[in-house]
N, C-alpha and C positions, 0 to 999 in steps of 0.2 A: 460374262466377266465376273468373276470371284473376288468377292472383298472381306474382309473382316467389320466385326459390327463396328470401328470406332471410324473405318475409312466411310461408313455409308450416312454417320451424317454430324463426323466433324467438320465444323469451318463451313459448311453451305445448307442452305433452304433446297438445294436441287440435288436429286439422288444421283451419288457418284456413281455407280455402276452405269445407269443410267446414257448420263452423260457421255461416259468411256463410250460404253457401245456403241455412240452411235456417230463419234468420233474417228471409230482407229478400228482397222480391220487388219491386222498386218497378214502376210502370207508365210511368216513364218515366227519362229522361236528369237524375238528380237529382243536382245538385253545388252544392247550395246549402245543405252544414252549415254554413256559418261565419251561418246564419241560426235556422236551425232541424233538427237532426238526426234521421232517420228511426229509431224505432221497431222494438226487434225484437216479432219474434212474440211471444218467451216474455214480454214485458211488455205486450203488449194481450188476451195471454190473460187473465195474473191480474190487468190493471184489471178485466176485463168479468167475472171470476168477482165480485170485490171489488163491484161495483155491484150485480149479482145476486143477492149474497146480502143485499147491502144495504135491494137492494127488500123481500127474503123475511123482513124482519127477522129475519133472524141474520147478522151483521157480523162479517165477518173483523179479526183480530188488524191491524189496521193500522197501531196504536202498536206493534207491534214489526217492522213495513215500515219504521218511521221508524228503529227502531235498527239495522235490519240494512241500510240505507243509509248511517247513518252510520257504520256500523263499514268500509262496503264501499270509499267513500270516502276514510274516513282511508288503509285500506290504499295506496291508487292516487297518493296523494299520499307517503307514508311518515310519518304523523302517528299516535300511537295515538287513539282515539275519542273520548276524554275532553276533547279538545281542538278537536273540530268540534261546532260551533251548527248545526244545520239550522232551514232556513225557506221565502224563496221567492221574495227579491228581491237582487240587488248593490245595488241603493242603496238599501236599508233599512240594510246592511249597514256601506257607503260612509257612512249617515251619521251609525253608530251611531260609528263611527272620527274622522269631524267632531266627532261630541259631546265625544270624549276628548281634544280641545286645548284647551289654555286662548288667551283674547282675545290676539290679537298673535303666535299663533303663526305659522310660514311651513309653507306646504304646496306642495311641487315637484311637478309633474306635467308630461305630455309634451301640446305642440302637440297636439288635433285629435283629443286620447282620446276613449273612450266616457261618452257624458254619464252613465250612471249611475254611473262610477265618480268622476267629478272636479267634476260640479256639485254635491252635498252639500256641498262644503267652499265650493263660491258663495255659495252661500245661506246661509252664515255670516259676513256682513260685517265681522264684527270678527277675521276670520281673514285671514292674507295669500296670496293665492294667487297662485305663478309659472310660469306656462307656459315651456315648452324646446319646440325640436326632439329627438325622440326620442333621435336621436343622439348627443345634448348635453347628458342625464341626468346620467350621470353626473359629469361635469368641472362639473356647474352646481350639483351639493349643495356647501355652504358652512356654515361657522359659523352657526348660528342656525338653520339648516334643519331643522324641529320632526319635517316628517313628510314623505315622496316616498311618490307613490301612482302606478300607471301598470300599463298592461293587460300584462300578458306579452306577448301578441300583438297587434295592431293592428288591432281588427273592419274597417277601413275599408282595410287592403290588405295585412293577412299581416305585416306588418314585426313582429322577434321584438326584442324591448328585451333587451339587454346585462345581465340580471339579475346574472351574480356580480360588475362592475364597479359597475353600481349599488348591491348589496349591499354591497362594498368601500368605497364612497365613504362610504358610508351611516355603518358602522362608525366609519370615523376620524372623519366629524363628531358622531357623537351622534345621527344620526337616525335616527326608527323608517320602517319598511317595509310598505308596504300593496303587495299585488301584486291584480289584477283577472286570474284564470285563466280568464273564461269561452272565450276561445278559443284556451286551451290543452293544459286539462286534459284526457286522453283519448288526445291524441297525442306530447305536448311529454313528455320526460323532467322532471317538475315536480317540486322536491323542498320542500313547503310548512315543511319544518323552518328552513330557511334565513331568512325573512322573519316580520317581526313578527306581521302578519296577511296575510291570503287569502282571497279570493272567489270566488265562482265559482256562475254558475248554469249548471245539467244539463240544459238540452233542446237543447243542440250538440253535441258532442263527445262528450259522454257520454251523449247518446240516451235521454234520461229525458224523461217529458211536461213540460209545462210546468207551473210551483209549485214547483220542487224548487229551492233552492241552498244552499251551504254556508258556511260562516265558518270559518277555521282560526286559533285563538287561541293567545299564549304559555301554556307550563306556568301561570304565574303568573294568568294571563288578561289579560293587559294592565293598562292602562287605563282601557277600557272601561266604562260606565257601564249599567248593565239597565235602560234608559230604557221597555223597553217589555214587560217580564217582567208575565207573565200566569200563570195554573197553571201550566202548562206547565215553566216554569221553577223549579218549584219542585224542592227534594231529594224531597219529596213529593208528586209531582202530583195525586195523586188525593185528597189530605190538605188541597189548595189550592187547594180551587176556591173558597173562601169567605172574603170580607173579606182585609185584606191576606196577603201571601204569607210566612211566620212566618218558611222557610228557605229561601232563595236556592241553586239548586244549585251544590254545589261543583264543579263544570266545565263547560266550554263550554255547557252543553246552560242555563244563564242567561242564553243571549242566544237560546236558540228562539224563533221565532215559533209560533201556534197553525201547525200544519202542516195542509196542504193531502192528506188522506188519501188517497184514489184514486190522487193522484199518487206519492206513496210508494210505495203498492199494485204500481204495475208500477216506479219509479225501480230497486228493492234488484235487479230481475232486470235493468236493463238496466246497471246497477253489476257485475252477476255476471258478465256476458258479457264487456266489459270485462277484468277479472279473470282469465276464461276464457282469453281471447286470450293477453291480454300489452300494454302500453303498447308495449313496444318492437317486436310483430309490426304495429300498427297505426300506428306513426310507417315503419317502411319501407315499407311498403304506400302510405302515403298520400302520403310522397315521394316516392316514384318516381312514381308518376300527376304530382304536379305540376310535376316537372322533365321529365317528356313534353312534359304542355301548354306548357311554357317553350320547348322546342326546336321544338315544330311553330310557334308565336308566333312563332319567328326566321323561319322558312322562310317565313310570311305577311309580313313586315317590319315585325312591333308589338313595341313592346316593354315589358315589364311592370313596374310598378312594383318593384326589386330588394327581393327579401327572401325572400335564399336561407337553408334549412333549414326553410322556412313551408309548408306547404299549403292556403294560400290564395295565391290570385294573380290580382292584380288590374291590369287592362288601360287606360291612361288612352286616354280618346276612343270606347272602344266601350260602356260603358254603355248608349246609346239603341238598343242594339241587344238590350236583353232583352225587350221587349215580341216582338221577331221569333222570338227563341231560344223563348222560352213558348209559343209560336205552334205550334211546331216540336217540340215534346215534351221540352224543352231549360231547366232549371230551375236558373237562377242570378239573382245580383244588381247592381242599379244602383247604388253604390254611393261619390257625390259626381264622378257624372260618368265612374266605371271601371267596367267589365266586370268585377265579382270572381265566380269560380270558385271552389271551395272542394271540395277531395279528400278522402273517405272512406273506411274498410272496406268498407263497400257498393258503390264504384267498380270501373270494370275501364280497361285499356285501352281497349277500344271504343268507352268512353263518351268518352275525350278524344277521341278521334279522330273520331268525331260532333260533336263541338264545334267541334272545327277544319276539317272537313267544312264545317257552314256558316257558317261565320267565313269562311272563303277564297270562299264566293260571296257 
């Protein structure tokens, strides 16, 4: 594994190459996190202990998977625990946040986001919903602007939203703040204290299987309505399995969904590795890989949609070309007609340079 000197000992005591290696082995040219992120060892071991034992009826502790994920998470974001919901979808999430406006309120979002985060508030007709260019988030919250909801990062080509201008605007009008980290969290210096609420699902960035995502609520809990509190959400779950739920828990963990266990099983170790690292040895690591591919793109004469400080980067006009890349051992995405790429811990130089390799023929 190739790193640059600031990835090998920003943010961590343990040598990132190190680590990768002996993590992730992939079988091919995989640069397609901003889809789905690859799996360390240490979390397909203890899924497949967790299933194993499951067969053998004796079941691992999995409800304390679920806390030692959300405790892993709070950390990475800077929130304490009490204040992450786990569950296993952003728009259950997206539209637990719809729930909490009243008829007639405005909901600001960016041109062209991810539908789980901005149709929830569709599907409430009696809500008024304003699409922007990204760019124009912030100069566009105004008086009356009830709620701005919008992805940190842009699944459709990397571009990074202007979060403490947003957050500024926010303030002086009175609005609250939904932020959508699925494709940020992991790499992006994210600070969930800042914004009302946060989302975020783990099998990208943060390399957890799929079932796992998170909710980051105010101290107070917002808003928020437990539209869909099951035991689980109880101050006593195991007190609540039966007829209604007597006491609602006093923190975040009121808006759980029934968790998806297995997935837990291995999420809290691909959270720990994370952790391991460092946000900030995996955000250098992953930018310089995609400011390579930016430079070799010049020297072919493409050029990518701008959204510098992102590692994701996305090519307008070569999309039709990932059926050939797949072809080719070469694992990215089509993405409304661009070629997006998408840089990880697991990457090396090599692998750009096999990219652009057959990009140039």
């Amino acid at each position: 594994m190739e790193t640059t000197e600031s990835t090998q000992t920003a943010g961590t005591t343990a040598d990132f190459a190190s680590l990768v290696r002996d993590e992730f082995a992939p079988r091919n040219t995989y640069l397609n996190s901003a889809s789905s992120g690859l799996m360390p060892a240490r979390t397909v071991a203890a899924m497949r202990v967790a299933v194993e034992a499951a067969a053998a009826g004796a079941p691992t502790d999995m409800f304390g998977d679920v806390e030692a994920s959300r405790a892993s998470f709070a950390r990475l974001v800077g929130v304490p625990g009490r204040r992450v919901a786990a569950g296993a979808s952003v728009a259950v999430y997206s539209g637990l946040v719809a729930a909490s406006l009243p008829a007639g309120a405005e909901v600001l979002t960016a041109e062209g986001d991810f539908s789980s985060t901005v149709n929830p508030f569709h599907v409430r007709s009696e809500l008024k919903v304003r699409a922007v260019p990204l760019e124009r988030l912030a100069e566009s919250i105004r008086p009356g602007t009830a709620l701005v909801a919008v992805s940190a990062a842009q699944s459709a080509d990397g571009r990074i939203a202007d979060l403490p201008a947003i957050r500024a605007a926010a303030r002086e009008h009175g609005a609250r703040t939904y932020i959508d980290a699925s494709q940020a969290a992991g790499w992006l210096d994210f600070d969930a204290n800042a914004y009302d609420y946060s989302a975020c699902v783990a099998f990208k960035w943060l390399l957890c299987p799929r079932g796992v995502a998170f909710l980051v609520v105010p101290e107070d809990l917002g808003a928020l309505p437990p539209l869909f509190a099951g035991w689980v959400a109880g101050e006593h779950p195991w007190d609540s399995c039966y007829g209604p739920v007597e006491e609602l828990a006093h923190s975040a963990r009121r808006f759980d969904e029934s968790p998806a266990l297995f997935s837990y099983a291995g999420a809290r170790h691909s959270l720990g590795l994370l952790e391991d690292i460092g946000v900030d040895a995996v955000r250098a690591h992953d930018l310089a890989l995609a400011d390579r591919f930016r430079a070799g793109l010049a020297t072919l004469g493409h050029e990518p949609v701008p959204a510098p400080g992102s590692p994701i980067v996305s090519v307008p006009g070569l999309g039709v070309r990932q059926g050939e890349l797949s072809a080719a051992g070469i694992e990215v995405s089509n993405r409304a007609g661009n070629l997006r790429a998408a840089f990880h811990l697991y990457n090396t130089s090599t692998d750009v340079d096999r990219l652009l390799d057959v990009l140039s023929s």
